[in-house]
Each structure stands twice: as C-alpha cells, then as structure tokens.
C-alpha positions as CSV (number, residue, x, y, z in Angstrom):
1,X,-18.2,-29.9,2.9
2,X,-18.0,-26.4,4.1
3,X,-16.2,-25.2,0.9
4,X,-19.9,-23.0,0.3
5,X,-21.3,-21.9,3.4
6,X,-24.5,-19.6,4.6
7,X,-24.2,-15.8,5.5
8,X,-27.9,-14.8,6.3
9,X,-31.2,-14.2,4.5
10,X,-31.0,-11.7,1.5
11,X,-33.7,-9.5,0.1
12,X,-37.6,-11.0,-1.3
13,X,-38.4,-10.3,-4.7
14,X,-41.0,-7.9,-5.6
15,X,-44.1,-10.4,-5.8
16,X,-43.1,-11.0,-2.0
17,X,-42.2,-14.8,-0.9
18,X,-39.6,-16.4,1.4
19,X,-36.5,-14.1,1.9
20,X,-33.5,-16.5,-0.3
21,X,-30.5,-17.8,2.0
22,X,-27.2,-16.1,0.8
23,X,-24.6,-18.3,0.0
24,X,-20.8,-17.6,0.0
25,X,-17.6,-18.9,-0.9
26,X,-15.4,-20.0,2.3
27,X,-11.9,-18.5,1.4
28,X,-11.0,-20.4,5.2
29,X,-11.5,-23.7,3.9
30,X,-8.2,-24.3,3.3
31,X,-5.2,-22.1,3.1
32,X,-2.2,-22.5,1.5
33,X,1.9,-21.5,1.8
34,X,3.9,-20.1,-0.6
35,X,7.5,-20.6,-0.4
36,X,10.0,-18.7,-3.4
37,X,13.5,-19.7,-3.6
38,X,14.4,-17.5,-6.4
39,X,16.3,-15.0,-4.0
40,X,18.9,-14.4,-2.0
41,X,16.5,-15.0,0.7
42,X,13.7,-17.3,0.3
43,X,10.3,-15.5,0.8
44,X,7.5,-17.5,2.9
45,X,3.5,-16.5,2.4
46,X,0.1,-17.5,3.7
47,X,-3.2,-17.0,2.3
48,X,-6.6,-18.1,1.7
49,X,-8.5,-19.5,-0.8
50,X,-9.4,-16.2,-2.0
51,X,-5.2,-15.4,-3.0
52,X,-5.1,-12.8,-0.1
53,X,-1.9,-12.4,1.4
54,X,-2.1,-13.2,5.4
55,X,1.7,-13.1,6.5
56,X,4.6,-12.7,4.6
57,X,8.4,-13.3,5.9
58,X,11.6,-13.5,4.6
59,X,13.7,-16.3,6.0
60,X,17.2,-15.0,7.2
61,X,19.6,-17.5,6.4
62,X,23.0,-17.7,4.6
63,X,22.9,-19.8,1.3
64,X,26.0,-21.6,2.5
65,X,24.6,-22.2,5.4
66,X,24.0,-26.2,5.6
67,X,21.2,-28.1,4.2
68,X,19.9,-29.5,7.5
69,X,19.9,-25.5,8.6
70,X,18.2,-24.3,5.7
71,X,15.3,-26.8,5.5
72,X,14.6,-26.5,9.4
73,X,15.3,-22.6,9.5
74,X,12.0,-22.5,6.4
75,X,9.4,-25.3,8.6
76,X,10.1,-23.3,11.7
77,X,9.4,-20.1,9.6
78,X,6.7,-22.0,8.6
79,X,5.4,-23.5,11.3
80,X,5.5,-20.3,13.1
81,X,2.9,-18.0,10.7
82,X,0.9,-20.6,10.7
83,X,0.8,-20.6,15.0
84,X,0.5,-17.0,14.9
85,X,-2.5,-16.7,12.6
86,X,-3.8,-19.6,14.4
87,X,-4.9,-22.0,11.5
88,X,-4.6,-25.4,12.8
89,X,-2.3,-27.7,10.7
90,X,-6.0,-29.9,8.8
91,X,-6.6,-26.9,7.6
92,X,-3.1,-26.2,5.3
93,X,-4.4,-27.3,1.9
94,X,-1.4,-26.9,0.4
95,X,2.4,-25.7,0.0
96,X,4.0,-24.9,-3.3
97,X,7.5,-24.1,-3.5
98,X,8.4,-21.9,-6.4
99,X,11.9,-22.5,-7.5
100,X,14.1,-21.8,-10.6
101,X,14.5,-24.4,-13.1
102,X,12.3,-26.7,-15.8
103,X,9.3,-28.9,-13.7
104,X,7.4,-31.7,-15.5
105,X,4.2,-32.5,-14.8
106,X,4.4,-34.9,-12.1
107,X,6.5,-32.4,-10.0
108,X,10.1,-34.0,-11.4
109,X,12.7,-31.8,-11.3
110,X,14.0,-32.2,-15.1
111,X,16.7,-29.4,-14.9
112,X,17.9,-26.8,-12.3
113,X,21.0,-24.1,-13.0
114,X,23.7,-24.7,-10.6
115,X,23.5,-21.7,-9.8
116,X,20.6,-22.1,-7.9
117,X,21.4,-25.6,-5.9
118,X,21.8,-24.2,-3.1
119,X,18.5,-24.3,-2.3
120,X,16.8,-26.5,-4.9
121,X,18.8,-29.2,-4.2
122,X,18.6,-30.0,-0.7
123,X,15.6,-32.2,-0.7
124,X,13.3,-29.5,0.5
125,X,10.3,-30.5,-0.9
126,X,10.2,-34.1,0.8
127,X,11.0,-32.5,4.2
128,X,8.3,-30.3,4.3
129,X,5.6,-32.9,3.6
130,X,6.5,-35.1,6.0
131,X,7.2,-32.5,8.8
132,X,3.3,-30.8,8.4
133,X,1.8,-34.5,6.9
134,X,0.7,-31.9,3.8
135,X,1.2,-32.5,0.0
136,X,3.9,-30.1,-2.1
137,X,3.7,-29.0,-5.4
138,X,6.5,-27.8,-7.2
139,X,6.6,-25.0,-9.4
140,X,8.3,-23.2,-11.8
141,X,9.4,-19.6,-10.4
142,X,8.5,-17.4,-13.7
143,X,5.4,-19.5,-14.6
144,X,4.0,-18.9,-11.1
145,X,5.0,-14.8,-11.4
146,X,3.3,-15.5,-15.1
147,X,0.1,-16.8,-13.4
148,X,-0.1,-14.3,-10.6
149,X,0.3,-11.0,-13.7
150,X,-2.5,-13.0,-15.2
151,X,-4.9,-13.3,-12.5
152,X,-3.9,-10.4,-10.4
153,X,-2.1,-8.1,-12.0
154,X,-2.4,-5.6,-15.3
155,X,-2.3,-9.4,-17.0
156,X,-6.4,-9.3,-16.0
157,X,-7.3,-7.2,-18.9
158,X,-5.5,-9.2,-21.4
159,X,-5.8,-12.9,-23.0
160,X,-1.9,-13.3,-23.6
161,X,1.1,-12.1,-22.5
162,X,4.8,-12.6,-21.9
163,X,6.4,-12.7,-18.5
164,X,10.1,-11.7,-18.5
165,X,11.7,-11.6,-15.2
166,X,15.9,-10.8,-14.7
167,X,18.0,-10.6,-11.6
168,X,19.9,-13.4,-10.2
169,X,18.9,-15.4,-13.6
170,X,17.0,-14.6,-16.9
171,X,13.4,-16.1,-17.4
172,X,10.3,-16.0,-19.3
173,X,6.9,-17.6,-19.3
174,X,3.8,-17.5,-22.0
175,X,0.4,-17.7,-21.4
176,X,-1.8,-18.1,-24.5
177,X,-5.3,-17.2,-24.6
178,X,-5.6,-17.6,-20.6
179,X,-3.8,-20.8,-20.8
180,X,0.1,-21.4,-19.7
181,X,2.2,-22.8,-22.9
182,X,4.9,-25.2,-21.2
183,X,5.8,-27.0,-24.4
184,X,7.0,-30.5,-25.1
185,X,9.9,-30.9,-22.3
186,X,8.2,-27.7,-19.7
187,X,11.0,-25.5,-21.0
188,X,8.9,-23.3,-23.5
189,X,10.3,-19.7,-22.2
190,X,13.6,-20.6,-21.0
191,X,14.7,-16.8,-22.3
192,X,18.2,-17.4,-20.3
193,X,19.1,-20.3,-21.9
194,X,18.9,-18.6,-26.1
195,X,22.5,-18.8,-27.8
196,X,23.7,-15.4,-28.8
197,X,26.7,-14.7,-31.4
198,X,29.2,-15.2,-29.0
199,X,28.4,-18.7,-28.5
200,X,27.3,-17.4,-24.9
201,X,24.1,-18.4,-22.9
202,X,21.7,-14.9,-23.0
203,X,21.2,-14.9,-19.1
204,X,25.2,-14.7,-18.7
205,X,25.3,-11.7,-20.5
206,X,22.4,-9.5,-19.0
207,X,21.8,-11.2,-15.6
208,X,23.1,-9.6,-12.7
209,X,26.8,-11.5,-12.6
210,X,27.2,-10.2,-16.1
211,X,25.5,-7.1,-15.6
212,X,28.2,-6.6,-12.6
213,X,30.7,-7.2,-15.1
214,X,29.9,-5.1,-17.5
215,X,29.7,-2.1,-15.4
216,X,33.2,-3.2,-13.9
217,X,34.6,-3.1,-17.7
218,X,33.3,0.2,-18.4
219,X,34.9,1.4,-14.8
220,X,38.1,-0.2,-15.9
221,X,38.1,1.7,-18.9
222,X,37.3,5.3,-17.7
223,X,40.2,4.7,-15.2
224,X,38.0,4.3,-12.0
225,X,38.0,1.0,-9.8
226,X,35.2,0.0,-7.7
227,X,36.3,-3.4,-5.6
228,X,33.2,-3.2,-3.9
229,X,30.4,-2.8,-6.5
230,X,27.2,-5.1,-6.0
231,X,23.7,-5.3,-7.3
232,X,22.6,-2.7,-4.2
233,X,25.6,-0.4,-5.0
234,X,24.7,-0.3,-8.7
235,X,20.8,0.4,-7.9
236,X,21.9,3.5,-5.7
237,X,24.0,4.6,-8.4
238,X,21.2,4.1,-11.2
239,X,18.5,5.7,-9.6
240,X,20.8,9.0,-8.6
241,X,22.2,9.1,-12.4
242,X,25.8,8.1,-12.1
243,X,26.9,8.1,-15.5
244,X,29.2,5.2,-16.3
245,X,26.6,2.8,-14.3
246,X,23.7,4.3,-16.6
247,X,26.1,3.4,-19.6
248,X,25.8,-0.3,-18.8
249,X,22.4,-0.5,-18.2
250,X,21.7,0.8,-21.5
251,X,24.3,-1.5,-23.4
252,X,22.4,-4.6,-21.5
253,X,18.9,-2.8,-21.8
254,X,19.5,-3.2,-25.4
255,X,20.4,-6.7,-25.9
256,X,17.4,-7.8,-23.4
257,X,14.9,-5.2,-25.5
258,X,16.2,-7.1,-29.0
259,X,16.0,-10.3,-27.2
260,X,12.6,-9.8,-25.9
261,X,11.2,-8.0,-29.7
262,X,11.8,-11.5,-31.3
263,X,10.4,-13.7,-28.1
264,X,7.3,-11.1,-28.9
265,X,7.6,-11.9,-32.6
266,X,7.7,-15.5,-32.4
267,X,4.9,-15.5,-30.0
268,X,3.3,-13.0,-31.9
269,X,2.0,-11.5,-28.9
270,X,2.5,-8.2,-28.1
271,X,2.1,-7.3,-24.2
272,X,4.8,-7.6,-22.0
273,X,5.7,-7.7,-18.2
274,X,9.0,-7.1,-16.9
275,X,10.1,-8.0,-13.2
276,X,12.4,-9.6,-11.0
277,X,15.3,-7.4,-9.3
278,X,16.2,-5.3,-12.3
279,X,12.6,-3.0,-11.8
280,X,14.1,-1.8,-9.2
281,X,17.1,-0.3,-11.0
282,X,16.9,3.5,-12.3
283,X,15.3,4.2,-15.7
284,X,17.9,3.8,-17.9
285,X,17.8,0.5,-18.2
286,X,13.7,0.2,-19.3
287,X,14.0,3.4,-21.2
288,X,16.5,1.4,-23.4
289,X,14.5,-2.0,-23.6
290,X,11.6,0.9,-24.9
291,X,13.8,2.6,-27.2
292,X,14.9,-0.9,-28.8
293,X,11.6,-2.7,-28.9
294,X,10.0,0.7,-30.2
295,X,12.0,1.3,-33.5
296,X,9.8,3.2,-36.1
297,X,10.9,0.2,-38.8
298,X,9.8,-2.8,-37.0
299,X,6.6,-3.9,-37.8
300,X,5.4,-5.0,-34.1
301,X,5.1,-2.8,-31.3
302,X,5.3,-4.4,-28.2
303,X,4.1,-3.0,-24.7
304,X,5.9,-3.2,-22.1
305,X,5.1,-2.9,-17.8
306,X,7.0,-3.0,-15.0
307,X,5.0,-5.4,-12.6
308,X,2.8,-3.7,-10.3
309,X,2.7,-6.7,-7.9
310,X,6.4,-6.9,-7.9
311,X,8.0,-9.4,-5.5
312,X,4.3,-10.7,-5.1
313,X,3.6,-12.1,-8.8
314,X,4.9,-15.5,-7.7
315,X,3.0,-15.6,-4.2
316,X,0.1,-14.9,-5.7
317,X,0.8,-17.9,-8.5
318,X,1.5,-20.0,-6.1
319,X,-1.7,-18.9,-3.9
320,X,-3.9,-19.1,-7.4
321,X,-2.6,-22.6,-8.4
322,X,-2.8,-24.0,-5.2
323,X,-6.9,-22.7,-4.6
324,X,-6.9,-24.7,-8.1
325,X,-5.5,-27.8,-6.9
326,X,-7.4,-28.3,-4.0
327,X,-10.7,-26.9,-4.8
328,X,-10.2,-29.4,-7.9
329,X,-9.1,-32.4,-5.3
330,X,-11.5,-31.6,-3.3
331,X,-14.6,-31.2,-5.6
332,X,-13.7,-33.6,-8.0
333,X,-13.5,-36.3,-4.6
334,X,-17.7,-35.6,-5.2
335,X,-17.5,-37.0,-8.9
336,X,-18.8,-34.0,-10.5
337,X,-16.1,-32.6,-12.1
C-alpha cells in the first residue's frame, strides 16, 4: 500500500548470510491539515504522518467579516500550502478543525459559546470537504492541545495530566493513564463553565474579557483611566512590571490557582500544563497560580508548566489524531486490525 516502504540493504549478522532489506515507515503517505479556530486569527498547518510541521499560516481575516469570506479566505489558504509544498490533493489524508466547544463522537457539534460563532458556526466543516473531496473531523480545541502535550510535549514523560488553557475562553482537558477522559456528554473538563460564589461562570471571571475588566477596576480605583487597554497593551505592561496591571494578574492568578488545586484534587492527578494566550503574560500571574496551588497546608502539590509547544499543542493534536484516523482507516480496510 505504500504506507511501509524499502530504504536499502542493512548490515549481515555475524555468521554472515543475505544482507536484510531495511524497512521504513512512509511519513508521505498521507498528510494531513490542521486548522485552529480558537483565535483571533484561525491558524492553518500541514504535516506528515510523522506530526512534523511542513507550513504553518495564519489566515488574515476580520471575524465580522462574512461567512462566504471567511470559509473561502481558509480553502484558498488552504489550497495554497498545499500547491506550494506540492502534494497533490489524493494525497490529503485528512483535515481536522480544532474549534472551541463540546464534540460528540460522531463529530456533532453538542455545544459551542457564542462567543465563538463567529467562526464555528458558519458551516465550515461541510465546505471544506466538498471543496478538496477529503473527509473532516472535528475536534475539541483543548483536547487536541491535551493530545499534542501528551505526545509531543513535557506530557511524554508522564501517564496523566491536566491541560488548562486561558485566553479568549477557559478550558481544560484530562488524559488518564494515556487515555483522553471525555465523560458521559464530551464535556468532562469544561473548567470555564464551574459555578463560583457569585453565581458567575469561572471563564467570565478570569478570561481575558474579565481579566480586562478587572485591570480597568483597579485603574478606576487608583484614579488612572486607560480607554485603550487590550490583551497586547496589558502583556507589555506585565512583562515591564507596571504595578496596578501586576495587581490584577495576581487577584485572577489566584482564583485560577484555587480553581485548578481542586480540578487536580478531584482528578487526583498532580501534573499540570498551562497555555493559551495568558503564558505569554509577565510572571505575576503564574507566580500566583504557584503561590496558591503550593500552600504548605494542602495536602497535594501540584506541578505546574508553561507549555513548551505553545501555540503548537493543538496542531500537533490534530496532526497526531489525524495519523490515527487514517493509518486506522487505512489498515483496518486490510482486516487486520
């Protein structure tokens, strides 16, 4: 099927005999696309079967633009990496669009945030498999960053962990013992969605609206107005120490730490990865997530990483759950598995 294929004789063993044919896996079988929609700008990948990264873009395009804009302005992106790297369109196993929001098993959407219909909910998915005649899966966007920590990230030296991801929204994914926990309706990390005291969702609170916010109260307060602050502003200010910002980051870095102690707890599983837009903020924030998580009287002691791959975790989910699916199509077409 050419999914194994020859690279040349190897060496004879010691009592001598015919040199053995080397055989390798063929990480151009198939390749697959990656498409996240979990930022501002949705984020288009290609890679092989063996999850490397081949051509990444971000799609410049304004989320009020119109649907019709949006879905043609990602298949020309599309299309376009695939021209350039010249794989012809039989050979695009798959594409999986990572998106926010709960996704059963047969790829129904069972809930999305409006928040995030802007993109979700433009019929997306359908357009692109009937434009390049190649199936989509749908994926959840933390459970696809989970997967990618797992297999390619510090998640490789460990069994278990917790994903938390916050930025736009607040997220979470589990995988137990190498295996992803969805639970009984595929909402089993849904950290944004927990009720605090206030009666409040936890991902209005310490996402970046309320995180925005926050810092505008505490401005307010000190008698200072800032009718311009955004996410970017408020990284600059974090990383060079401004004061007031730094104030805010801890208040939230303390309700996420406490929030994240009991998901830990409950789980009992103790290693953590933190990522989405907020690792790039100053250290104020994670040194207060620390400080909460690592009180001398609780009983657990959680530890906590900023994501090495960063913006990449999903991509390479998507990339490791797609070589899945279609090595698993296409192996299991033989009867054997």
């Amino acid at each position: 099927m050419g999914i194994i294929e020859e690279g040349g004789e190897g060496e004879s063993s010691k009592k001598g005999g015919r040199k053995p044919i080397m055989l390798y896996f063929n990480k151009k079988y198939r390749y697959i696309a990656s498409l996240e929609l979990s930022y501002k700008q949705p984020v288009c990948a290609i890679g092989d079967l063996k999850c490397n990264i081949l051509s990444l873009k971000k799609i410049d395009i304004d989320r009020s633009a119109s649907p019709e804009s949006k879905k043609e302005s990602v298949s020309l992106a599309l299309g376009g990496m695939l021209e350039d790297l010249h794989i012809p369109p039989d050979k695009l196993g798959l594409i999986v669009i990572s998106q926010p929001g709960q996704i059963g098993k047969d790829n129904e959407v069972l809930y999305i945030d409006e928040l995030h219909h802007s993109w979700t909910n433009i019929g997306l998915k359908e357009y692109l498999q009937e434009n390049f005649k190649t199936p989509v899966l749908l994926g959840n966007d933390v459970r696809m960053s989970a997967i990618g920590e797992m297999n390619m990230g510090y998640g490789k030296q460990i069994e278990s962990l917790i994903y938390v991801s916050c930025g736009i929204g607040l997220g979470s994914s589990v995988i137990y013992k190498g295996q992803l926990f969805e639970g009984c309706n595929y909402a089993a990390g849904e950290l944004g969605t927990f009720l605090t005291a206030d009666g409040r969702r936890l991902g209005e609170i310490v996402s970046m609206e309320g995180l925005l916010k926050r810092i505008a109260g505490i401005y307010a307060e000190n008698g200072r107005s800032e009718d311009d602050l955004n996410f970017e502003e408020i990284v600059r200010k974090s990383l060079a120490g401004e004061e007031l910002v730094n104030q805010g980051l801890k208040e939230v870095g303390r309700i996420l730490g406490q929030a994240i102690y009991n998901y830990c707890v409950m789980f009992d599983i103790p290693n953590v990865i933190f990522g989405g837009d907020y690792i790039r903020l100053g250290p104020a924030l994670f040194e207060s997530i620390e400080e909460t998580v690592g009180q001398s009287f609780l009983p657990m002691r959680p530890k906590i990483q900023k994501s090495g791959l960063r913006e990449a975790s999903g991509i390479f989910g998507s990339f490791v759950t797609g070589k899945n699916v279609i090595l698993q199509k296409e192996i299991g077409s033989l009867g054997i598995i």
